[in-house]
Structure formats: C-alpha cells, structure tokens
C-alpha positions in Angstrom: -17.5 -11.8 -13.7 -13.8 -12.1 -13.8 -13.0 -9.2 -15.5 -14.7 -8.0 -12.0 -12.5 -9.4 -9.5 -9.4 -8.6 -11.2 -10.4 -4.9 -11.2 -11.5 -5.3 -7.4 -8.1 -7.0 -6.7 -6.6 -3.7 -8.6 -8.9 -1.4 -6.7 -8.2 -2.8 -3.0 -4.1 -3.0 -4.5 -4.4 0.9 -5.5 -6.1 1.9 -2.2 -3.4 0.2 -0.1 -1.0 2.2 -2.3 -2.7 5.3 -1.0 -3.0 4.1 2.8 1.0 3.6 2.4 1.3 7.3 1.3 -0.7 8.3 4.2 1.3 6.3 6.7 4.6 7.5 4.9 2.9 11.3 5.9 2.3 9.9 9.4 6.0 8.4 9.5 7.1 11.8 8.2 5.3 13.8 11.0 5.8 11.9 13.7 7.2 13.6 16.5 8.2 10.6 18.7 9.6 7.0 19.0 6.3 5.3 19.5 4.5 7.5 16.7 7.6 6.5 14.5 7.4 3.0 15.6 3.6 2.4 14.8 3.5 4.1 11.3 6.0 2.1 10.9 4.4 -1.0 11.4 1.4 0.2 9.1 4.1 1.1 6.3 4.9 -2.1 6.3 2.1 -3.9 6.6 0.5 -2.1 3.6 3.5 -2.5 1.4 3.4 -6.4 2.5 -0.8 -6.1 1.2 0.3 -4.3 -2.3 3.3 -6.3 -2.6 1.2 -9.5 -2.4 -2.0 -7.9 -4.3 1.0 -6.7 -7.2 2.1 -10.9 -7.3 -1.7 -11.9 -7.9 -2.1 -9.5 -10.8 1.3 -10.2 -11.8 1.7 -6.3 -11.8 4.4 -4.0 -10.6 3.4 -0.4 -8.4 5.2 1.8 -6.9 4.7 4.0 -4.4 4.4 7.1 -6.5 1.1 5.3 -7.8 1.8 4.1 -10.7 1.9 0.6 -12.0 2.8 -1.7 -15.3 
C-alpha cells in the first residue's frame, strides 16, 4: 500500500510536469498581456505543485521531464 502512494505522488508530480509544458506552450503563444499574464500564473502555480510534490519524494525534475 505504500509503495502505492508514493507512485501516485510520482504520477500526479509527473503530470504537473506536463501541465507546466503545456502552459510554457501557452506562455509561448500568447499574443497579448492578459494571455501572457494568466499562463503565467499557471506556470507558476504548477512549478510551485512539482516543486512541493519533488520535496515529498525527496526527488529532483526538471522541466524537460526527467527526474533523479
């Protein structure tokens, strides 16, 4: 049963690494100050999320998706 939640901790850690990619798109594509400003916002609110899911696992990722 732990082994479980560790991998659902890892699993909710990777898909907020993915959601950052996506929002790093958005950031990319955005084509105005308040489409900058709110992918902004979700940048860094899924970095705060993978930051803070990387510190429970005691686990380092980046956001090219890998992690140590």
């Amino acid at each position: 049963m732990t082994h479980d939640i560790w991998d659902r901790i890892r699993y909710a850690r990777d898909a907020a690494l993915d959601a950052e990619k996506t929002e790093r798109q958005r950031l990319a594509d955005a084509d105005n100050a308040d489409l900058q400003q709110a992918a902004s916002v979700r940048l860094a609110t899924r970095q705060a999320v993978r930051e803070a899911l990387d510190d429970i696992l005691d686990e380092t990722s980046d956001p090219d998706g890998t992690a140590a």
